[in-house]
Every structure is written in structure tokens, then in C-alpha cells.
VONU-874553 format. One record per atom (N, C-alpha, C): x, z, y; residue number from 0; atom name; chain. Coordinates in steps of 0.1 Angstrom, whole numbers. Layout:
residues N
X	Z	Y	pos	site	unit
X	Z	Y	NUM	CA	A;
...
//
This chain:
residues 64
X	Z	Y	pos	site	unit
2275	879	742	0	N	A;
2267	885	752	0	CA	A;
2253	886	747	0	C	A;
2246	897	749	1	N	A;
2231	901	741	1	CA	A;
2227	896	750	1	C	A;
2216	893	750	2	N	A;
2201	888	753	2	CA	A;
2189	899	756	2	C	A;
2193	905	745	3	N	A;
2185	920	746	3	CA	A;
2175	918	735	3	C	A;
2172	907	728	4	N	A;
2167	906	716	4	CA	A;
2176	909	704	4	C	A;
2173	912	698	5	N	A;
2179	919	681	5	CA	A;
2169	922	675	5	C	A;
2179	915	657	6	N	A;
2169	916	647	6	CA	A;
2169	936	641	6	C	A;
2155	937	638	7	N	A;
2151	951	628	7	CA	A;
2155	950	623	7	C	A;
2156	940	610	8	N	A;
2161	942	602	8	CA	A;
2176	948	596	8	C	A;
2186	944	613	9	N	A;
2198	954	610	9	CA	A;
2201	968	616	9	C	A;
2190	972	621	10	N	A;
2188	984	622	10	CA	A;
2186	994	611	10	C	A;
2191	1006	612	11	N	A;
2190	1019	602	11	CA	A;
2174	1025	599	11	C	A;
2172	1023	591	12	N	A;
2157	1030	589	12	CA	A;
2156	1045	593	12	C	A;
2147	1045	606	13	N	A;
2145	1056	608	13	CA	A;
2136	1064	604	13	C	A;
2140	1081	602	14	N	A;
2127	1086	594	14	CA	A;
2115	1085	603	14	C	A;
2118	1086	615	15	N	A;
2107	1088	629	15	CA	A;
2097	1074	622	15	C	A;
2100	1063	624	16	N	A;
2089	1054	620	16	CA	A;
2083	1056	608	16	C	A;
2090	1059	596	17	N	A;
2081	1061	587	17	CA	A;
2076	1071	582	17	C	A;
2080	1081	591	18	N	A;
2071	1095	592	18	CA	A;
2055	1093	599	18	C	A;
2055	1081	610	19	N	A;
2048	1079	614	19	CA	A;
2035	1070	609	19	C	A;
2040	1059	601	20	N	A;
2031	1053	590	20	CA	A;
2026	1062	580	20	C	A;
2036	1072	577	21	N	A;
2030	1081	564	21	CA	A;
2017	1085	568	21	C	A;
2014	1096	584	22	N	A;
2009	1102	589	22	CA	A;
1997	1096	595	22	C	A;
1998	1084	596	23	N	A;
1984	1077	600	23	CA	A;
1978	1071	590	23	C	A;
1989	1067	575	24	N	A;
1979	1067	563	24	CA	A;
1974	1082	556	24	C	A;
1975	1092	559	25	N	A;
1974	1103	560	25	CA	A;
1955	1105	564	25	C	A;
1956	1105	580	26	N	A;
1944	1104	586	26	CA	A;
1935	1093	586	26	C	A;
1938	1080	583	27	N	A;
1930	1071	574	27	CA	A;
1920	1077	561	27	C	A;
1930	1080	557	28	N	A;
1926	1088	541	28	CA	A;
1916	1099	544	28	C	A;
1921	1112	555	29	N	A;
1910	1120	560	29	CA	A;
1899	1110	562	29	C	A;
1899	1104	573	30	N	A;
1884	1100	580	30	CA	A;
1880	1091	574	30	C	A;
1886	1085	562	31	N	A;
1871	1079	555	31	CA	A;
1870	1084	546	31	C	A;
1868	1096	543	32	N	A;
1870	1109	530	32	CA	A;
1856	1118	540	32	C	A;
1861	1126	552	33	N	A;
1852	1124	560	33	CA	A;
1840	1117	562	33	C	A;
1842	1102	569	34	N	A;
1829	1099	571	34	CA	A;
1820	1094	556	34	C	A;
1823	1094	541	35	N	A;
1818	1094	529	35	CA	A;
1807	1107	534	35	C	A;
1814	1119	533	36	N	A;
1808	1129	532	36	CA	A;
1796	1131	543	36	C	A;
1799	1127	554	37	N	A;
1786	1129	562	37	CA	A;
1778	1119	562	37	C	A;
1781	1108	558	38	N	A;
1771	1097	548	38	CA	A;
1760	1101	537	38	C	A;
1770	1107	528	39	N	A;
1764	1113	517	39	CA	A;
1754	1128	520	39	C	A;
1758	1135	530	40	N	A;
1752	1145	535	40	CA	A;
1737	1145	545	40	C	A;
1736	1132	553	41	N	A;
1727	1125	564	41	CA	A;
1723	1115	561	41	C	A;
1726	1108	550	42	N	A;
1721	1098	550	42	CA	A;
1714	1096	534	42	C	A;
1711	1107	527	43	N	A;
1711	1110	512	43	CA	A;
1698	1096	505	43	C	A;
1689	1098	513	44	N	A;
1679	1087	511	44	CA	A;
1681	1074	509	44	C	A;
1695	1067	516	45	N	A;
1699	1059	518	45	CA	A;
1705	1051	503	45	C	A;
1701	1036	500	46	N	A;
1712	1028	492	46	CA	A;
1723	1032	488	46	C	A;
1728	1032	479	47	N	A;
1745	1033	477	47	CA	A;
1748	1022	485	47	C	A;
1741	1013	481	48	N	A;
1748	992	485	48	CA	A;
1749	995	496	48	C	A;
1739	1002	506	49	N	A;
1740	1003	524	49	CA	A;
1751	1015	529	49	C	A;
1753	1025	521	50	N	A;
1764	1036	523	50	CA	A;
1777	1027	524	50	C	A;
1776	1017	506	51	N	A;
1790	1013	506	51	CA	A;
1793	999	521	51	C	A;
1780	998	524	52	N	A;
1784	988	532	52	CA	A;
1788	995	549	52	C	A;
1782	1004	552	53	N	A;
1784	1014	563	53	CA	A;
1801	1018	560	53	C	A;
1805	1020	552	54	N	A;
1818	1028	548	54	CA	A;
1827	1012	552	54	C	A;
1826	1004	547	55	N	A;
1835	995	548	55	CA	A;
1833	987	563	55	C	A;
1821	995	572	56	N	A;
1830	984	584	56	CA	A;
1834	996	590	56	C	A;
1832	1010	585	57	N	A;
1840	1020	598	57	CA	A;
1854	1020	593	57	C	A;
1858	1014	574	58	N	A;
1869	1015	579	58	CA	A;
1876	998	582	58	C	A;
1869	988	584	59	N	A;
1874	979	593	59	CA	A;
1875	979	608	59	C	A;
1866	992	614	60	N	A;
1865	995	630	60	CA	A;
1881	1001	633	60	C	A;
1887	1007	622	61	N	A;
1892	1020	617	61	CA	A;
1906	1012	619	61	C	A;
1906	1000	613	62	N	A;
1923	995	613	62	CA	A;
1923	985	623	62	C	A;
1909	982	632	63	N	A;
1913	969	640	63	CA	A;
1919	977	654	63	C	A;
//
């Protein structure tokens, strides 16, 4: 008699999920490809050290 818990792991890989991971590493890739560029475009005056550090918490904003 199930429980209603079951393991993933014996489940069939479906394309739908990892069409869907593909797709949001996809737009990851856009928007910090993106916000580089409007960095580099508005903020030209600016450090590299402070660009690179500006880049790395939008994309830690970006995966939390």
C-alpha cells in the first residue's frame, strides 16, 4: 500500500524537467551577459575590482 511518497530516482527522465533546467541556464547566461554590458556601458569610470564585484552578487541575487 503507497504512502504517497516515492523515490525519483525510479522514475523515467522526463524531457519536460530538463528542458526546463536547460532553459533557465539559458537566461542565467542572458542576464549576466546582460547586466556585464550595462555595467560596462554606465558604469565605464568604474574599477574592474568594483564591476567584478557588482557582477558577482547580482548573480548570487540571481540564484538565491
Amino acid at each position: 500500500m503507497s504512502d504517497g511518497n516515492f523515490n525519483r530516482q525510479l522514475l523515467p527522465k522526463t524531457e519536460l524537467s530538463s528542458g526546463l533546467r536547460a532553459g533557465k541556464a539559458q537566461m542565467r547566461t542572458k542576464a549576466e551577459n546582460s547586466f556585464k554590458k550595462i555595467i560596462d556601458e554606465f558604469l565605464s569610470e568604474e574599477s574592474e575590482e568594483r564591476k567584478e564585484s557588482m557582477k558577482r552578487r547580482f548573480m548570487e541575487l540571481l540564484r538565491g
